[in-house]
C-alpha positions as CSV (number, residue, x, y, z in Angstrom):
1,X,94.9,51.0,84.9
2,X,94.7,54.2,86.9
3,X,92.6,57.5,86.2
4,X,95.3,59.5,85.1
5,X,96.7,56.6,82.4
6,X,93.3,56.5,81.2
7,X,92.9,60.2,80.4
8,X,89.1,59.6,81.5
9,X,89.5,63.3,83.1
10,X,86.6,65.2,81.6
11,X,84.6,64.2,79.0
12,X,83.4,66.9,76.5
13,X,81.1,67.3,73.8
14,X,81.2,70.1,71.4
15,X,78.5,69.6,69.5
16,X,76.1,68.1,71.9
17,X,77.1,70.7,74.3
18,X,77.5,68.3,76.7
19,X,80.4,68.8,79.7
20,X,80.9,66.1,82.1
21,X,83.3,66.0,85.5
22,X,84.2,61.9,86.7
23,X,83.2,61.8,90.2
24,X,86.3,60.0,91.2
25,X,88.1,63.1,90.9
26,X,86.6,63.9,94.2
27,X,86.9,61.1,95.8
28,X,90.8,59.4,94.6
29,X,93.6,59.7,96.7
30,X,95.8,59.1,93.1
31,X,94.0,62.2,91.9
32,X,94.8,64.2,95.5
33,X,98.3,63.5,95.1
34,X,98.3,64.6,91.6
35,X,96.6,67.9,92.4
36,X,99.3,68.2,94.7
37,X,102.7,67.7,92.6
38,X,101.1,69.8,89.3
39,X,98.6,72.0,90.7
40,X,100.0,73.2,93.9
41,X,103.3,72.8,93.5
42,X,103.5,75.0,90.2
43,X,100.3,77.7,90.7
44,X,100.9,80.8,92.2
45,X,98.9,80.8,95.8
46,X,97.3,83.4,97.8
47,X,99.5,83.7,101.1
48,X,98.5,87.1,102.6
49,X,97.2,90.8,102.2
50,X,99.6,94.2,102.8
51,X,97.7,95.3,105.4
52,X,98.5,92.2,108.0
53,X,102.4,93.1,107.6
54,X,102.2,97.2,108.4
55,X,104.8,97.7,110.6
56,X,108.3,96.5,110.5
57,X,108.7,93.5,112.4
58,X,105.1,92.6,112.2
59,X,104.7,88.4,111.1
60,X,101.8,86.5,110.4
61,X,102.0,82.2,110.1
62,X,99.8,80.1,107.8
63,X,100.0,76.6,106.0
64,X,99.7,77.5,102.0
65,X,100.1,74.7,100.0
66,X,101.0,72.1,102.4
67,X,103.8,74.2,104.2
68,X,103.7,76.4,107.3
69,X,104.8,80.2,106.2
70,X,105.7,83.1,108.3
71,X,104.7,86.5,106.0
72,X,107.0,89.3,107.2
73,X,107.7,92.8,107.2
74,X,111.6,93.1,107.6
75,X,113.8,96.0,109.5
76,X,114.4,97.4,106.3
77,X,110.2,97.7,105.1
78,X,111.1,94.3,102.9
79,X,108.1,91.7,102.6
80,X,109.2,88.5,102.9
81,X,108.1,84.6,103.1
82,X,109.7,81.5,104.6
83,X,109.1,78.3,105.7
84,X,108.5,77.9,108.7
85,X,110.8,75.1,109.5
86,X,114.3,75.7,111.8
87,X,117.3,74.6,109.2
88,X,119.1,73.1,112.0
89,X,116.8,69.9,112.6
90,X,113.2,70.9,110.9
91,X,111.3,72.7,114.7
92,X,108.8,75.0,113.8
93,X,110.1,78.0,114.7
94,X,107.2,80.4,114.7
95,X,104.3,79.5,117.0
96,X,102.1,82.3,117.1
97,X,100.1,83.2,114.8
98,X,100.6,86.7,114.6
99,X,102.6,89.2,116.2
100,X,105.4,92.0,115.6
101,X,109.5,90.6,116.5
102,X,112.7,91.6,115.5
103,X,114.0,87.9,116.1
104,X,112.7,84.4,116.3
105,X,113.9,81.7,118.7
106,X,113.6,78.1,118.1
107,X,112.5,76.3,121.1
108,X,114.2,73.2,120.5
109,X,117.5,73.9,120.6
110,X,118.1,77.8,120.6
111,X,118.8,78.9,117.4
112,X,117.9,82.9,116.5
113,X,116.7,84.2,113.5
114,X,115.9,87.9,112.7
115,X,112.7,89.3,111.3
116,X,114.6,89.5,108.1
117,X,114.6,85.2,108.4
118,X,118.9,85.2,108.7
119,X,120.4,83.4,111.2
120,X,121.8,85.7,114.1
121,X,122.9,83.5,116.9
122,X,123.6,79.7,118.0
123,X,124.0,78.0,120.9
124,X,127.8,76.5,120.9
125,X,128.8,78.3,118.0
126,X,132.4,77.5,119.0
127,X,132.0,74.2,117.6
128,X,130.8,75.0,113.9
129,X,132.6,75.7,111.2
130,X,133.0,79.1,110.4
131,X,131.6,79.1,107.0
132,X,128.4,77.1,108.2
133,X,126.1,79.6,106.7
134,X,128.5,81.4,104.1
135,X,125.7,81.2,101.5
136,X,122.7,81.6,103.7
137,X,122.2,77.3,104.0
138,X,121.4,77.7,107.5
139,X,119.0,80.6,107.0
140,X,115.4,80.1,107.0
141,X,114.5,78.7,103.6
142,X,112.6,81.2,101.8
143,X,109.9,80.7,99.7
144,X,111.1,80.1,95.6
145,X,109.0,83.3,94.7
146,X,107.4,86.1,96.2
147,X,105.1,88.5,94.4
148,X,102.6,91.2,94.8
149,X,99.6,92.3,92.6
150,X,97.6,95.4,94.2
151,X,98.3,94.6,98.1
152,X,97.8,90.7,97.2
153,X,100.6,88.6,97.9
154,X,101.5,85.6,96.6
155,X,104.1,82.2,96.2
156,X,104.8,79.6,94.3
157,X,107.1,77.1,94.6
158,X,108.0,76.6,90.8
159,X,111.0,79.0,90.3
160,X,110.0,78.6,86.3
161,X,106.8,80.3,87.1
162,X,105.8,82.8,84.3
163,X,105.2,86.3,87.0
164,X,102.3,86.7,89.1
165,X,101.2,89.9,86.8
166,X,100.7,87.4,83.4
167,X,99.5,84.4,85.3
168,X,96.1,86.8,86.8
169,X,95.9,87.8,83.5
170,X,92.4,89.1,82.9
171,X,91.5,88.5,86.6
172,X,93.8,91.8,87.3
173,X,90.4,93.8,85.7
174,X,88.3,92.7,88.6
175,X,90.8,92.9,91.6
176,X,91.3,96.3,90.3
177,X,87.5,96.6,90.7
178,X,87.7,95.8,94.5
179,X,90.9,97.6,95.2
180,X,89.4,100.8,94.1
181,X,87.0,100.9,96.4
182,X,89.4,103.3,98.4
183,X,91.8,105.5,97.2
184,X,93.4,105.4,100.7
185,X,93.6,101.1,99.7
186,X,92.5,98.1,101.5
187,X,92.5,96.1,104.4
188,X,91.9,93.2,106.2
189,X,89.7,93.6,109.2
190,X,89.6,91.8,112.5
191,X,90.8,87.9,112.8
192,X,90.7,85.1,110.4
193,X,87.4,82.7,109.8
194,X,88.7,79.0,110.3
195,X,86.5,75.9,109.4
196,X,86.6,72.5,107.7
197,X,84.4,70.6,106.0
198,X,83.9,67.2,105.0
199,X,84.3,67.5,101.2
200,X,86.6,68.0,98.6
201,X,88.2,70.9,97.8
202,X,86.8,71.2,94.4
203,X,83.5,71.3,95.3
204,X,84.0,74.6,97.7
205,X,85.7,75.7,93.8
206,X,82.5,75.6,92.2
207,X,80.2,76.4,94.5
208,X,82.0,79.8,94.9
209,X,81.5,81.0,92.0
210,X,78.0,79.2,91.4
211,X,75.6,81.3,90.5
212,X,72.2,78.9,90.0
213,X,72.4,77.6,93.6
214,X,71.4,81.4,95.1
215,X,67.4,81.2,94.5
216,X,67.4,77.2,96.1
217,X,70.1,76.7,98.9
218,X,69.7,80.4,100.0
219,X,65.9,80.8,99.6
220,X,65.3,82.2,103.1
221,X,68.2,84.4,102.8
222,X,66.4,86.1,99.7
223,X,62.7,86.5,102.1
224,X,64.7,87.9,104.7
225,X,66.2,90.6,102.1
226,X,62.5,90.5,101.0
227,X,61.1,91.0,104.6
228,X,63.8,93.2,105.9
229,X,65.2,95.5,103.2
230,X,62.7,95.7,100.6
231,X,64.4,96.1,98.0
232,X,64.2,92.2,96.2
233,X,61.7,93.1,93.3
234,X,64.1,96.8,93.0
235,X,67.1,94.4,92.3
236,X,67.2,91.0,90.5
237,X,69.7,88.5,90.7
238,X,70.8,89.3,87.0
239,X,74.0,89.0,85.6
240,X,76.9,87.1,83.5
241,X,79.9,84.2,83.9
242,X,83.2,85.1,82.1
243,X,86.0,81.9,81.7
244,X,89.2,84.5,82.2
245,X,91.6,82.6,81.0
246,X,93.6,80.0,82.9
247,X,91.5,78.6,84.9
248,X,90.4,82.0,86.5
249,X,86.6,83.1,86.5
250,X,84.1,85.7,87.5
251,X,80.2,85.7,87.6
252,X,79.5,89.8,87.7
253,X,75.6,90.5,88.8
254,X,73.1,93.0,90.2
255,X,71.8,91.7,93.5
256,X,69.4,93.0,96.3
257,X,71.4,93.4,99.5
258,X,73.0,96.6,100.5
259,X,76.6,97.3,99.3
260,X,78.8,99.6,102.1
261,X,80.5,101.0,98.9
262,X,77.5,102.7,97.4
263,X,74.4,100.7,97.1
264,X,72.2,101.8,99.3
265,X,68.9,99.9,100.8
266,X,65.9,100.9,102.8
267,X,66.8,99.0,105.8
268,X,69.8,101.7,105.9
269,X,67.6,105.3,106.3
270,X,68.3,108.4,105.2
271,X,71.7,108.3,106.8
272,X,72.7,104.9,104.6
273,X,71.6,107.2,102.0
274,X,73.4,109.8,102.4
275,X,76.9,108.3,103.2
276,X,75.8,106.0,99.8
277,X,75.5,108.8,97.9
278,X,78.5,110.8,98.7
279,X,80.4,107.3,98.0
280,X,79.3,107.1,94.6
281,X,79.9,110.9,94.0
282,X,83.7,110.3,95.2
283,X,84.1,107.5,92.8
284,X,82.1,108.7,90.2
285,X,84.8,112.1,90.2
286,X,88.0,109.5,90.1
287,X,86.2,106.8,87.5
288,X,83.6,108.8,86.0
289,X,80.3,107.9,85.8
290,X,80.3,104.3,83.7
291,X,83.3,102.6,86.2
292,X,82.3,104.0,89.4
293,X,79.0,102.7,88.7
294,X,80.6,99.0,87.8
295,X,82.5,99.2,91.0
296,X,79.5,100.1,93.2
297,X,76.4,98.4,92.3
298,X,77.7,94.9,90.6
299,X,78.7,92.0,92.6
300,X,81.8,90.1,91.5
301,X,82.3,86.1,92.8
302,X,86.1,86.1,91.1
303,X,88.2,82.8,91.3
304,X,92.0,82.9,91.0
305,X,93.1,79.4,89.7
306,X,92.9,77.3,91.6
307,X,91.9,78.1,95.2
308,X,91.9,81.8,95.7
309,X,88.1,83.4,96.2
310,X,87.6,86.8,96.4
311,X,83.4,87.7,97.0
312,X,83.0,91.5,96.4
313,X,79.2,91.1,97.0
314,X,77.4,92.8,100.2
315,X,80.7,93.1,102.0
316,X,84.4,91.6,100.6
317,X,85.6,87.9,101.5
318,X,89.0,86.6,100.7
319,X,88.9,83.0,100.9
320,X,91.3,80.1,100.4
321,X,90.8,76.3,101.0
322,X,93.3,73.4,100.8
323,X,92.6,69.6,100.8
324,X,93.6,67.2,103.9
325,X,92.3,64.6,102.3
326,X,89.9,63.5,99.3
327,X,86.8,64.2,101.2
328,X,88.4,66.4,103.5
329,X,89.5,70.3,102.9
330,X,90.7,73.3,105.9
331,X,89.0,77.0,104.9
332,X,90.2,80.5,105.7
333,X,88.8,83.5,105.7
334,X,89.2,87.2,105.8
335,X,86.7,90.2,105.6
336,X,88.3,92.7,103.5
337,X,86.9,96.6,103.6
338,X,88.5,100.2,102.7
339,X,91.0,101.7,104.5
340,X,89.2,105.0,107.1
341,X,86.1,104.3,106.1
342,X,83.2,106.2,108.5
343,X,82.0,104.2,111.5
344,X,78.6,103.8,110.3
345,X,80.3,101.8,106.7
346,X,82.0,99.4,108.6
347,X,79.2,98.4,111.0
348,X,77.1,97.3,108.6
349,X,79.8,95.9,106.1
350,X,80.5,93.9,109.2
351,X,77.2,92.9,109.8
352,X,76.8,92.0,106.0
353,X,79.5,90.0,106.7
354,X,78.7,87.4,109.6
355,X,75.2,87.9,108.5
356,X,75.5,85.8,105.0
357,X,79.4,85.0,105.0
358,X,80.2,83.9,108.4
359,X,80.2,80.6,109.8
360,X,76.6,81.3,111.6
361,X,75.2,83.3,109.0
362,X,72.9,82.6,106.1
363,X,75.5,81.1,103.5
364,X,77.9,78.9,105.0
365,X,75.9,77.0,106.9
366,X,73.7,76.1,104.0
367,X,77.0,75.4,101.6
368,X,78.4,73.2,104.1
369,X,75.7,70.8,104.1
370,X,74.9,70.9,100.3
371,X,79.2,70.2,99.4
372,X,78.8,67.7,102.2
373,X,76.1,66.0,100.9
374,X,77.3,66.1,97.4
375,X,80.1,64.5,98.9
376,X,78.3,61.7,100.5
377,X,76.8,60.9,97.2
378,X,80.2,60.0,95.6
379,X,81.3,58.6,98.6
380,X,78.0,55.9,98.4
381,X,76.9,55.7,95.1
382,X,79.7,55.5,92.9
383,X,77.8,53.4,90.1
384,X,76.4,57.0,89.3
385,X,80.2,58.3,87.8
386,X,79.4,61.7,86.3
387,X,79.0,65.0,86.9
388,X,77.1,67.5,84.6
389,X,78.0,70.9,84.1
390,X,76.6,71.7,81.0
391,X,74.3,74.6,81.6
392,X,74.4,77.8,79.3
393,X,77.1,76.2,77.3
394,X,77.3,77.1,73.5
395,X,75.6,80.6,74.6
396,X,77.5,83.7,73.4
397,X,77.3,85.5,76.5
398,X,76.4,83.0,79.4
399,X,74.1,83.8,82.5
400,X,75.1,84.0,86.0
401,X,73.0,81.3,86.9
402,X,75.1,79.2,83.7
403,X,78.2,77.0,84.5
404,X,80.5,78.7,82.4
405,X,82.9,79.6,85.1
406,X,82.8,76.1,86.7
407,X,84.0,74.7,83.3
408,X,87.2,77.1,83.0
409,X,88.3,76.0,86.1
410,X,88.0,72.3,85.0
411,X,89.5,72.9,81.5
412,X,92.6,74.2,83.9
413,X,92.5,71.4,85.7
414,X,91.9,68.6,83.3
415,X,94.8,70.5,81.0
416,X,97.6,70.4,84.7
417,X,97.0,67.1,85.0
418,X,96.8,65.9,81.7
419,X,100.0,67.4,80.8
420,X,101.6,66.0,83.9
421,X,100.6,62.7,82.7
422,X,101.7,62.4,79.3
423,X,104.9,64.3,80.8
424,X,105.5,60.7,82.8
């Protein structure tokens, strides 16, 4: 009898307090292929920010979900998503990775599109019907849905999707927390961070939005602050873990590094303290006191269910991963800042950023071999079948450092592919 028919998903105790995650999940190809039919075939999935698609005619190509995309900005200032497969005999049509077109040629054997994804020329035509594309079959397929929330786009390829606006649901309070950074609005900055690592996707989930690892895995991240800024015994690690609703979640803390946005640290000088303070006095006049402090001196690790990261902590990360394989998952990543901010802001927002969130820096390096470890361990000891995320469960209002978070994206989880099973 398989996982799934055995409905050995989580197991959860109440009244022990007890939460406990089978370690096949991260290790089943049944399970994989499951995630993939119910989870990433119905969610709605991060595909791209505003700012990549400016100008008209300007295209950017990703895989989300298992399909290559092309994200455009039409003739006409529409936004639009296709896949990135030629109707004609399945080419991919769109080889770079970014650029600005009015038309698209597929190499294979000819056939135009325009920016706008409608077929405009063919090779031969002479010998097709004329109604061969009366209803838009031979256009390029687009995505079932398209939507926007604050600059974020999204797809999903359920067309019975409730909207994007309900399914963030109570996550929209804390993208509005990084969007208002600016009042000019957001942007992506520079290219896109690419890596892979050998471990499942879930476990990249968690240890996003993880809390308890910080003091341990990042220890000499913390003396550096310590050594550097002077500023770790000013500013705790302190905080709470919210379960948002459907799978989304958010730890919200103080922390000791420097935030661009206004949190200033000694490292920065007088000038850092200057440019911090008139930051804080601009938000502080269009929040008032209460939110502009919120959006300037607490961190935020937010998870959109179920693979959609957003890290407004000493600079901004959006982050997605997808899994290859059970042990096996692709990242991206994109620094995130606000739009005409001063010279001297986006240096060290920059610098925040490769200096903890980069593939060298502090962070990754140290997450990559902790998931990939973890990994290892299910991979080779699978006699040990659970494991435990219990901490700060039962608490009314649970720590940073608890596991609240980790167990809403699980409920999620276990409630997709529960429902998927009894539906067979």
């Amino acid at each position: 009898m398989s996982l799934l028919q055995e409905k050995i998903l989580l197991r959860v105790d109440q009244e022990r307090k007890l939460f406990k995650v089978p370690r096949v999940s991260f290790t089943s190809q049944e399970v994989l292929e499951a995630e993939r039919e119910v989870i990433f075939n119905k969610c709605w999935l991060y595909l791209g920010h505003t700012s990549e698609v400016t100008k008209m005619g300007q295209f950017v190509t990703r895989t989300v979900g298992g399909r290559n995309i092309v994200f455009s900005r039409d003739m006409e200032n529409n936004v639009n998503a296709f896949l990135n497969t030629c109707p004609h005999r399945g080419a991919t049509v769109v080889r770079d990775r970014a650029g600005v077109a009015k038309s698209f040629q597929c190499f294979y054997h000819g056939w135009v599109f325009g920016i706008d994804g409608g077929l405009k020329s063919q090779p031969g035509v002479e010998s097709y019907c004329e109604s061969i594309n009366q209803n838009g079959e031979v256009d390029l397929p687009r995505v079932p849905r398209l939507e926007e929330y604050r600059g974020f786009w999204f797809i999903c390829f359920d067309k019975e999707a409730v909207s994007l606006f309900d399914y963030l649901g109570n996550a929209r309070e804390y993208i509005d927390l990084v969007v208002d950074h600016s009042e000019a609005g957001m942007e992506v900055v520079g290219g896109t961070q690419e890596y892979s690592i050998r471990a499942n996707w879930k476990l990249l989930v968690e240890n996003s939005i993880d809390g308890y690892h910080a003091a341990t895995t990042h220890a000499s991240y913390l003396d550096y602050l310590k050594g550097t800024a002077g500023a770790l015994a000013a500013v705790p690690l302190k905080g709470f873990g919210v379960d948002l609703g459907g799978g989304h979640a958010v730890i919200q803390y103080s922390a000791p590094w420097g935030r661009p946005i206004a949190q200033s640290i000694p490292a920065w000088g007088e000038t850092g303290k200057q440019d911090v303070d008139r930051l804080l006095a601009g938000l502080t006049e269009r929040f008032g006191e209460e939110r502009a402090r919120r959006i300037a001196l607490t961190n935020r690790n937010l998870l959109i269910f179920p693979n959609l990261i957003i890290n407004d902590i000493m600079a901004i990360t959006i982050r997605t991963f997808y899994p290859l394989a059970p042990n096996y998952q692709h990242i991206n990543g994109w620094a995130l800042a606000p739009i005409g901010e001063n010279e001297w802001a986006r240096k060290n927002r920059l610098e925040n950023f490769l200096e903890f969130l980069g593939p060298g820096g502090f962070a990754t390096p140290d997450d990559v071999e902790a998931l990939q470890q973890c990994q290892t361990g299910y991979d080779n000891a699978r006699e040990a079948a659970w494991n435990d995320i219990s901490k700060g469960m039962g608490r009314e209002i649970p720590a940073m450092d608890d596991e609240v978070q980790m167990r809403a994206f699980w409920t999620q989880w276990n409630l997709m592919l529960s429902n998927s099973n009894n539906q067979d």
